[in-house]
LORO-333561 format. One line per 5 residues: for each residue x, y, z of N, C-alpha, C. Coordinates in steps of 0.2 Angstrom, whole numbers. Example, Ala and Ser with C-alpha at 12.3 -4.5 7.8 and 13.67 -1.06 7.14 Angstrom:
66 -28 39 62 -22 39 66 -16 39; 64 -11 35 68 -5 36 64 0 39
This chain:
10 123 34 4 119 32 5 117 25; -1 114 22 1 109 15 -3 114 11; -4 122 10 -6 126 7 -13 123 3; -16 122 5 -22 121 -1 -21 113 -3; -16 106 -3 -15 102 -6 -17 99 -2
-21 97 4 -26 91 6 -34 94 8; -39 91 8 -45 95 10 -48 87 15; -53 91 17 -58 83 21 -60 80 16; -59 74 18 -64 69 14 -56 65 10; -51 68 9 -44 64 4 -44 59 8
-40 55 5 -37 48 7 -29 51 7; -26 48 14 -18 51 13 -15 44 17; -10 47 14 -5 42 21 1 45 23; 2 47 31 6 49 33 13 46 37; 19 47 34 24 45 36 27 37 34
23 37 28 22 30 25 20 26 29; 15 27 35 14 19 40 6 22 43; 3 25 40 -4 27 42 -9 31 38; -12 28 36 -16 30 29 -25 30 33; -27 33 28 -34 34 29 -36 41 26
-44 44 29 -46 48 26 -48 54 31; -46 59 28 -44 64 32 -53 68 36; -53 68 42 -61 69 45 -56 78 46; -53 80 48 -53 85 51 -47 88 49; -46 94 49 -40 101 48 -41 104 51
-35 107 56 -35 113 61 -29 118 59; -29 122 63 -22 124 63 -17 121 66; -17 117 72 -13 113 73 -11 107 73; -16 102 73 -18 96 68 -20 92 63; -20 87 60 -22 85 56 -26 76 57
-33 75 60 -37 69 61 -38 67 53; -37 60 55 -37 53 49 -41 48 52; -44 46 49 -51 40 51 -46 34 47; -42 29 50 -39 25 48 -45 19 45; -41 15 41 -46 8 38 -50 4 43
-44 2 50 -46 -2 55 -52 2 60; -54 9 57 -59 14 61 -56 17 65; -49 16 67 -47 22 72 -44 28 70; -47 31 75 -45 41 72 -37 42 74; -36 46 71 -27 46 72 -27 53 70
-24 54 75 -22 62 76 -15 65 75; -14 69 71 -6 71 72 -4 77 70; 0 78 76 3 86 75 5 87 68; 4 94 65 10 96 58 16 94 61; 19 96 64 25 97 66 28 88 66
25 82 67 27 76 68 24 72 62; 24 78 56 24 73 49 28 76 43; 31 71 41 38 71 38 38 71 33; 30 66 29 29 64 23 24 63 25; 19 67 19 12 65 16 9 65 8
6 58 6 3 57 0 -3 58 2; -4 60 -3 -11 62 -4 -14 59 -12; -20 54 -13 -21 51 -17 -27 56 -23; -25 57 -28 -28 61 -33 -34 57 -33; -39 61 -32 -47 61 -35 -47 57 -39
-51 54 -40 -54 50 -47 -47 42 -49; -39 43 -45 -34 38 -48 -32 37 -40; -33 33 -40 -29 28 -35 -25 25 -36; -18 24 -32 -13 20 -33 -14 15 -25; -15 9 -27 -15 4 -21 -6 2 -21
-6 3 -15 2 1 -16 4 -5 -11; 4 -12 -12 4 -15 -5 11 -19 -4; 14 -22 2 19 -22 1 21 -30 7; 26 -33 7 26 -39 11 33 -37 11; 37 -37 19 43 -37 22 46 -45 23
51 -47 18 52 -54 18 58 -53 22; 60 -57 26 66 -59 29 74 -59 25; 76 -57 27 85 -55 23 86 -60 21; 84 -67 24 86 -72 21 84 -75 16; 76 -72 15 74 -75 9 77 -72 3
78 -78 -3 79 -79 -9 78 -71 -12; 80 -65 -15 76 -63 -18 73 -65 -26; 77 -69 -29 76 -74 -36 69 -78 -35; 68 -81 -29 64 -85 -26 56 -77 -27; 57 -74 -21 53 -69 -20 49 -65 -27
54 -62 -31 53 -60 -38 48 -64 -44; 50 -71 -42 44 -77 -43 36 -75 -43; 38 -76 -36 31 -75 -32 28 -67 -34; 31 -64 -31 29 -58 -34 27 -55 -40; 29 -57 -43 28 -57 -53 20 -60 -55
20 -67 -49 14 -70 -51 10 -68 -46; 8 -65 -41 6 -61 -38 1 -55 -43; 5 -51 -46 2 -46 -49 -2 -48 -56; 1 -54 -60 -2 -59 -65 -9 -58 -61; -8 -61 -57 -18 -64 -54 -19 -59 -52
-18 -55 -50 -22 -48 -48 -24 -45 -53; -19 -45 -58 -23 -42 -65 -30 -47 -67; -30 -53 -67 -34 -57 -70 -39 -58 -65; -37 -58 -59 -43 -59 -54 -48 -51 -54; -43 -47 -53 -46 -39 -48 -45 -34 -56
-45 -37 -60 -45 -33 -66 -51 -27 -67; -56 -28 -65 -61 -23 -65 -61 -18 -60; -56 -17 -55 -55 -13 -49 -49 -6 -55; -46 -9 -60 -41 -6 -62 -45 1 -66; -42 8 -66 -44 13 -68 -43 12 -75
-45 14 -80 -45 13 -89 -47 19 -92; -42 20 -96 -44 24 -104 -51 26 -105; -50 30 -111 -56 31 -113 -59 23 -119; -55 20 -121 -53 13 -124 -54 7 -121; -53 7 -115 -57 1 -110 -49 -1 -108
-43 3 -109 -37 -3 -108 -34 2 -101; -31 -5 -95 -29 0 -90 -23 5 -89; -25 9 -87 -19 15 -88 -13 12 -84; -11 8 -79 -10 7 -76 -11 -2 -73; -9 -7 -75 -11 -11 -74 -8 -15 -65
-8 -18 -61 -6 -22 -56 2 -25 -57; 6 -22 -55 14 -23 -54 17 -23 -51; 21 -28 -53 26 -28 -47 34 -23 -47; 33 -21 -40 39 -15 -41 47 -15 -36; 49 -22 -38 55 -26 -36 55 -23 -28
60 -23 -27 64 -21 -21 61 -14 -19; 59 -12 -14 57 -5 -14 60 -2 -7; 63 -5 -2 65 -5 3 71 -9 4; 77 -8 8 80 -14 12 80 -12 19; 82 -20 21 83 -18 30 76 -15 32
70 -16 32 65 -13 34 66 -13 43; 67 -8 47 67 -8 55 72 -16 56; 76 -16 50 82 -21 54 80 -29 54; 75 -27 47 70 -36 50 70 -39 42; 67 -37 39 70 -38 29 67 -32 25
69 -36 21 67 -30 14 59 -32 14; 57 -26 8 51 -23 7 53 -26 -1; 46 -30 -4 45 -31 -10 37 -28 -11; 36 -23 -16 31 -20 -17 25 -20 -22; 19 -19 -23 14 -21 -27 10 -15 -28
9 -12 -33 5 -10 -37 1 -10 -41; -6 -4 -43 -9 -4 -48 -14 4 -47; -15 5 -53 -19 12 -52 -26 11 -53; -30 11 -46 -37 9 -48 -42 16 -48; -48 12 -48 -54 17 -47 -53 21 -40
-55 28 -38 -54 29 -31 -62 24 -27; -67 23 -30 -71 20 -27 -70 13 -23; -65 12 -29 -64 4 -28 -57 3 -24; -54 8 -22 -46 11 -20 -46 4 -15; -54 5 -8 -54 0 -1 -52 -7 -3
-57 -8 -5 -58 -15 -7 -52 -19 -11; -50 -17 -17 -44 -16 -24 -39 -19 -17; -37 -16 -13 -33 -13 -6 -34 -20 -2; -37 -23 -1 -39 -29 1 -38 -33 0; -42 -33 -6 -41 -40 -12 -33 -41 -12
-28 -37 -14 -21 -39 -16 -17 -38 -10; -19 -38 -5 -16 -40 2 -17 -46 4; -24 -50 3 -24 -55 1 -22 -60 -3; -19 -59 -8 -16 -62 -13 -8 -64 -11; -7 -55 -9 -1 -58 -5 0 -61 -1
-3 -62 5 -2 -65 10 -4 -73 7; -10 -75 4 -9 -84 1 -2 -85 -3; -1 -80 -6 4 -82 -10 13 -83 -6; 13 -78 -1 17 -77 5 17 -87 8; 11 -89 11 9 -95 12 11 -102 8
8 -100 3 8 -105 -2 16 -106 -5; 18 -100 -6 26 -101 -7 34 -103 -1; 28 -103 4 35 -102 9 40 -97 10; 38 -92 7 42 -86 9 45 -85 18; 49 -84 17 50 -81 24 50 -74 27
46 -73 29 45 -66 34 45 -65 37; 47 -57 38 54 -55 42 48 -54 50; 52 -56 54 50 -56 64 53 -52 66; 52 -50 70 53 -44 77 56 -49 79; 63 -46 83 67 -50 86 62 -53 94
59 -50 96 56 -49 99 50 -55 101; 48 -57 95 42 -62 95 46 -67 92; 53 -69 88 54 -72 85 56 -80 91; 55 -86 89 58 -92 93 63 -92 92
């Protein structure tokens, strides 16, 4: 078991691809009330990795899977100005000092992945906010990336699957 390091009520994410807040602990499961409202259930046994986000500091961590083809020069661009406007737009989501300055401000944190599932890399975004503000913070900069995904023309990575 995770000895004492998750309780109900945390926010986690499991196996890096299911996050939410934990409704329940058994002895042989662990229930998460995901963002989209669905309960997700998972043995101990079928989790590999768990974050578990410290009380009071949240780190929003959001991420865009761009295609192996796109630029990363290009990408890096965007991404840099991404985190610019988040700081200036969502600045008040940001956790701070006793000083009023963010411990932690909206970054960008290059390359964090490659080959994600064989479709592109992962270029990723940061910042350490308020836990209150964690949802929302969580939003706002999913949004930002995706206009700015848009508005730049990035290329993003397709399941061979869906792809024309």
């Amino acid at each position: 078991m995770f000895e004492r390091q998750i309780h109900h009520g945390d926010y986690v994410i499991l196996n890096g691809n299911r996050q939410g807040k934990i409704e329940e602990i058994t002895m042989r499961y662990l229930k998460i009330r995901q963002y989209d409202g669905y309960l997700y259930t998972v043995s101990y046994s079928n989790i590999t990795e768990l974050q578990n986000g410290t009380r009071g500091r949240r780190r929003v961590n959001e991420s865009l899977i761009l295609n192996y083809r796109q630029n990363p020069d290009d990408a890096f661009k965007v991404m840099e100005q991404v985190a610019q406007t988040c700081n200036e737009k969502y600045g008040q989501y940001l956790l701070k000092d006793v000083n009023g300055i963010p411990i932690e401000s909206f970054q960008f944190n290059q390359i964090t992945e490659l080959n994600v599932d064989f479709k592109g890399h992962q270029y990723s975004l940061s910042g350490l906010v308020k836990e209150a503000d964690f949802v929302e913070a969580g939003q706002k900069v999913r949004y930002e990336l995706a206009m700015a995904a848009y508005k730049n023309d990035l290329m993003m990575a397709e399941s061979f699957e869906t792809s024309h």
